[in-house]
N, C-alpha and C positions, 0 to 999 in steps of 0.2 A: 682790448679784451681778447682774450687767446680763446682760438675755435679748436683747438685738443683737450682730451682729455689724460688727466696725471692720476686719475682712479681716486677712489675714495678712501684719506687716512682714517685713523683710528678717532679722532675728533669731528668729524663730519656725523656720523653715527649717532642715532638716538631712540631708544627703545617706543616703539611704535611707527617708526618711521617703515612705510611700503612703497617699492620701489618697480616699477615696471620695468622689466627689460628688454632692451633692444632686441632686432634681428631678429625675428621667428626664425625657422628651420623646418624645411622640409626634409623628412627623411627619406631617400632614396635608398633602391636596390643596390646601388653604388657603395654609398655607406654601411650596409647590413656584410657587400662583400669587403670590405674594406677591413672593418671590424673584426670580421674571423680568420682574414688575413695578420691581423695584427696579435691574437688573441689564441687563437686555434679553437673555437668554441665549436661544440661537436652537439648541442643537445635538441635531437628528432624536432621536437615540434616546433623550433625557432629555423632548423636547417632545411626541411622540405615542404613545399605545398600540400603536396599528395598526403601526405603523413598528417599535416594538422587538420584539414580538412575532411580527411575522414575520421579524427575526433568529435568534429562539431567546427572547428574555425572558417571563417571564410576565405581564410588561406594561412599562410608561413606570419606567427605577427615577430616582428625584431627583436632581439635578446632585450631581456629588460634592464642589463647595464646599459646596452647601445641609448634604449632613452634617459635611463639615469643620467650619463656624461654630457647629452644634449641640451637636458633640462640644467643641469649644473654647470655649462661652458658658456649659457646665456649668462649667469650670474655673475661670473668671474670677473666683467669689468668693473661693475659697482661696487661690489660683495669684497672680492680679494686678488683684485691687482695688485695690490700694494702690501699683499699677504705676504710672512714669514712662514708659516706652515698653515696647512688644515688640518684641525686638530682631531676632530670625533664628528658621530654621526649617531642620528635617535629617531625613533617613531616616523620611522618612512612605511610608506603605503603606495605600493601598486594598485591603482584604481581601474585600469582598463587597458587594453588591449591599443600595440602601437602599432599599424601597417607601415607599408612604402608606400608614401605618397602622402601620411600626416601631415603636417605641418604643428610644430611645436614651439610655445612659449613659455616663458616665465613670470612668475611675479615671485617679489621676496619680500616680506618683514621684520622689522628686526627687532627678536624678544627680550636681548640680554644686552648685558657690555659691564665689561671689567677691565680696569686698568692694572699688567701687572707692575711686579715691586719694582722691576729695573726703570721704571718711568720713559722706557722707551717704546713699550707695544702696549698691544690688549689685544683680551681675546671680543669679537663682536659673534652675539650666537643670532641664527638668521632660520626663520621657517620659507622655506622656497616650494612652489607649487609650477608643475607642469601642466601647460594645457594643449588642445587641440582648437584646429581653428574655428569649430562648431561651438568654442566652450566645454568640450568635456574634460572635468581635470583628471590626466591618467597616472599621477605619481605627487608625492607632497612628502617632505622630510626637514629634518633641522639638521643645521649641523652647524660648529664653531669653528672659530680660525684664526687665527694671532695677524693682527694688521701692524702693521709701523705705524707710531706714531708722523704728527708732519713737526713737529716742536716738541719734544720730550721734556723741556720747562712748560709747559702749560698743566694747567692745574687737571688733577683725575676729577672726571664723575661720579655719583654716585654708582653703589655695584649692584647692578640688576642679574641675579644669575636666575634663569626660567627653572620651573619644576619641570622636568624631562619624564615621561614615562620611563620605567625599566625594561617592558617587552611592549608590542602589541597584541592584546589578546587577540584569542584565534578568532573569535565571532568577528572580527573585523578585514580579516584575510575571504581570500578567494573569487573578490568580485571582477578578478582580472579576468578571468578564464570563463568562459562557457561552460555548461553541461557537457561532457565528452563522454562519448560513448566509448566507452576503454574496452568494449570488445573487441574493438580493430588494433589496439594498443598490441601493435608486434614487437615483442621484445629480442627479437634480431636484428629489426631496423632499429629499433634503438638502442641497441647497444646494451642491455643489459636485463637479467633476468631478474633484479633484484626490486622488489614494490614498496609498497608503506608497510608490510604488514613482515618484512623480513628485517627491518630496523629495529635494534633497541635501543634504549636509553642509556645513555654510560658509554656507548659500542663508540670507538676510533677508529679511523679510517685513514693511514697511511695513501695518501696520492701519487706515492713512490715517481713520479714524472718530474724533470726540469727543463725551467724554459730559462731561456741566457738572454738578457734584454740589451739591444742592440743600440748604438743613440741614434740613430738612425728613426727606429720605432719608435720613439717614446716623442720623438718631436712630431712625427706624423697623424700619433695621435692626439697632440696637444692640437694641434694644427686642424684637425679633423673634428673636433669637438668643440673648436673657436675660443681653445681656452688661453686666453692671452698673460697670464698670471708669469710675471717677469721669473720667479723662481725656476721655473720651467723650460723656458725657451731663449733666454737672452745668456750667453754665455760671457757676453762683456761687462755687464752689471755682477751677474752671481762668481766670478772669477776672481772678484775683489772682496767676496761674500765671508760666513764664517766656513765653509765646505770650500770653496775654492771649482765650484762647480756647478749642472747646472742639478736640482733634485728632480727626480721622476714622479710626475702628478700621483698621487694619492688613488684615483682611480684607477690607474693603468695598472696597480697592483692587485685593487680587487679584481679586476676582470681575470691580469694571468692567473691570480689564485681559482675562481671561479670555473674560468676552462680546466685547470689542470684537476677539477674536483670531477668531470665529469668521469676519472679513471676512481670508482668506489661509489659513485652516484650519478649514476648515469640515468636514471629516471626522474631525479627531480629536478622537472623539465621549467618552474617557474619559480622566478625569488618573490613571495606575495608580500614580504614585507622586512624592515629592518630592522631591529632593537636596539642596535646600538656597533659602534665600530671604531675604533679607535688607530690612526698610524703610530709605531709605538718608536720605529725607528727610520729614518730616509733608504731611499733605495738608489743606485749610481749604474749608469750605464756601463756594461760589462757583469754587474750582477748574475746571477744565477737561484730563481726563487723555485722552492721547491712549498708545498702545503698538504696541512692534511686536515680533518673533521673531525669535530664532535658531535654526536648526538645529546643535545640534551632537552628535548621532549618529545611527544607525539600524542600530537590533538586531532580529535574528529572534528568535521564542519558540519554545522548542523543545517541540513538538507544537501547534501552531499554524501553521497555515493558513491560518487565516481573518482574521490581523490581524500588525501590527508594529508595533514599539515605534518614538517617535520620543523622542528626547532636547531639549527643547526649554527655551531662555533663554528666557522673558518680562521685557521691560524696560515700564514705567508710568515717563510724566514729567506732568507741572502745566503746564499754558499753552507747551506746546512740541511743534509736530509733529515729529511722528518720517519725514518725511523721506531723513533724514541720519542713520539709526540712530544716538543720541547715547548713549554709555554711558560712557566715561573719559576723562580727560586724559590728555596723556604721562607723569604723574608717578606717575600708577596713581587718583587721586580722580576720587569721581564729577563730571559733569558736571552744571552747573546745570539744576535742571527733571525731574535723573532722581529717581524716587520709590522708584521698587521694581526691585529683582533678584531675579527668581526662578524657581530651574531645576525642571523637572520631566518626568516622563515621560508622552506621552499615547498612546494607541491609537488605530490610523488601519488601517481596512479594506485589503486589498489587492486 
């Protein structure tokens, strides 16, 4: 009997099936520097003590990609080791606050699975929850992912695809954040004068900034976030691949895009939630992403005061400023260069 593990193919999967996963994670100061080392992420109340604290926090709490990646690198050995890509992302919720010194896990279920037509993969769609070691869960989202099959003659199952929300409404945003007293909200230490209340709807928001992804970086953060997904890190396996290479984790693009947002939004200091996200194209070491914003809404929280929701598109393209906001052709496909679409909800002081 073999004591390794070969990851879980596309036939092991079965809609209901929940899976604990390995390795909690504690997050250290170590990792929070590490992260902005990798990332360049600049935004006030994630980057100083002094600054969140005299919000209302009991101090600096972690970027909330830093947990997103933590929560989603536990899943990676069961979920998609054996992953061809990760395909999209839906109805995520920031539920609380990460310090240094948490300690986080995972649990995942799994809501969907579809065999595609080449009778070689399927996608398996998976709702994964983060928690802390007290129990409290501080994040939960779905997302799908194309696995290899282990036998591509074995017979498909049937097709379960789950009903995904389109957005999260906003009555469900905000419970990450404390009441802040945005009288102290200095808009010099943070970096910008602009609030909820100077966004509109429709308004773009060129990031005009590029970051050049190093291969270097992109293994450190696979490495860092214990994400073992062969795509990623094995250059001997993906060398013989259809790319000839190894692909840059899917999150390592939200996060460049996300810091590079903070040049046009530099007050919306928390992601409370995710609608949905799609990687449209791979990204390859030597890359250069450039990204820019959409506004498309902006909601009050009801018993909130002190902050509002904005609704925002993040678009990441590969060696293409963004300009000229480049998101689709007339025929509804993406446009060359675009990498990533992905909508979510952030919190911006008023």
């Amino acid at each position: 009997m073999t004591k390794t593990n070969a990851g879980n193919f596309f036939e092991d999967f079965y809609v209901g099936q929940v899976i604990r996963h390995a390795t909690p994670r504690t997050v250290t100061s170590g990792d929070v520097a590490l992260y902005t080392a990798l990332y360049g992420s600049r935004f006030a109340v994630q980057s100083s003590d002094a600054f969140a604290r005299e919000l209302g926090y009991a101090h600096a709490p972690v970027d909330d990609l830093l947990t997103f990646h933590v929560v989603f690198g536990k899943t990676v050995p069961d979920i998609s080791l054996n992953a061809v890509a990760n395909l999209g992302y839906a109805g995520g919720r920031f539920l609380a606050p990460v310090y240094p010194g948490d300690t986080l896990s995972a649990v995942s279920e799994v809501i969907g699975k579809k065999e595609n037509s080449n009778g070689k993969t399927g996608v398996v769609y998976v709702r994964s929850t983060g928690y802390t070691a007290d129990g409290t869960e501080v994040l939960d989202y779905v997302r799908w992912v194309m696995v290899n099959k282990r036998d591509p003659e074995s017979s498909a199952p049937d097709t379960v695809v789950p009903d995904l929300p389109g957005a999260i409404t906003p009555d469900a945003l905000g419970n990450a954040v404390p009441m802040l007293d945005t009288a102290y909200w200095d808009n010099d230490l943070s970096g910008s004068k602009f609030r909820f209340g100077d966004y509109e709807v429709g308004e773009k928001i060129d990031h005009v900034d590029g970051m050049t992804v190093e291969e270097a970086e992109h293994q450190l953060a696979t490495r860092l976030f214990q994400n073992t997904a062969k795509v990623h890190f094995n250059q001997h396996t993906e060398g013989q691949g259809r790319f000839g290479r190894r692909l840059i984790y899917g999150g390592h693009v939200i996060s460049l895009a996300r810091g590079l947002s903070f040049n046009g939004l530099g007050n919306a200091f928390h992601i409370a939630g995710i609608n949905g996200g799609r990687h449209v194209a791979p990204l390859f070491a030597g890359d250069t992403v450039y990204a820019w914003s959409e506004v498309l809404y902006k909601s009050e929280l009801e018993g909130r005061t002190d902050v509002g929701a904005l609704r925002l598109r993040l678009v990441a393209t590969k060696n293409r400023p963004c300009a000229d906001f480049p998101l689709k052709t007339d025929d509804g496909t993406y446009e060359d260069g675009v990498i990533l679409d992905f909508d979510y909800w952030a919190l911006m002081p008023k």
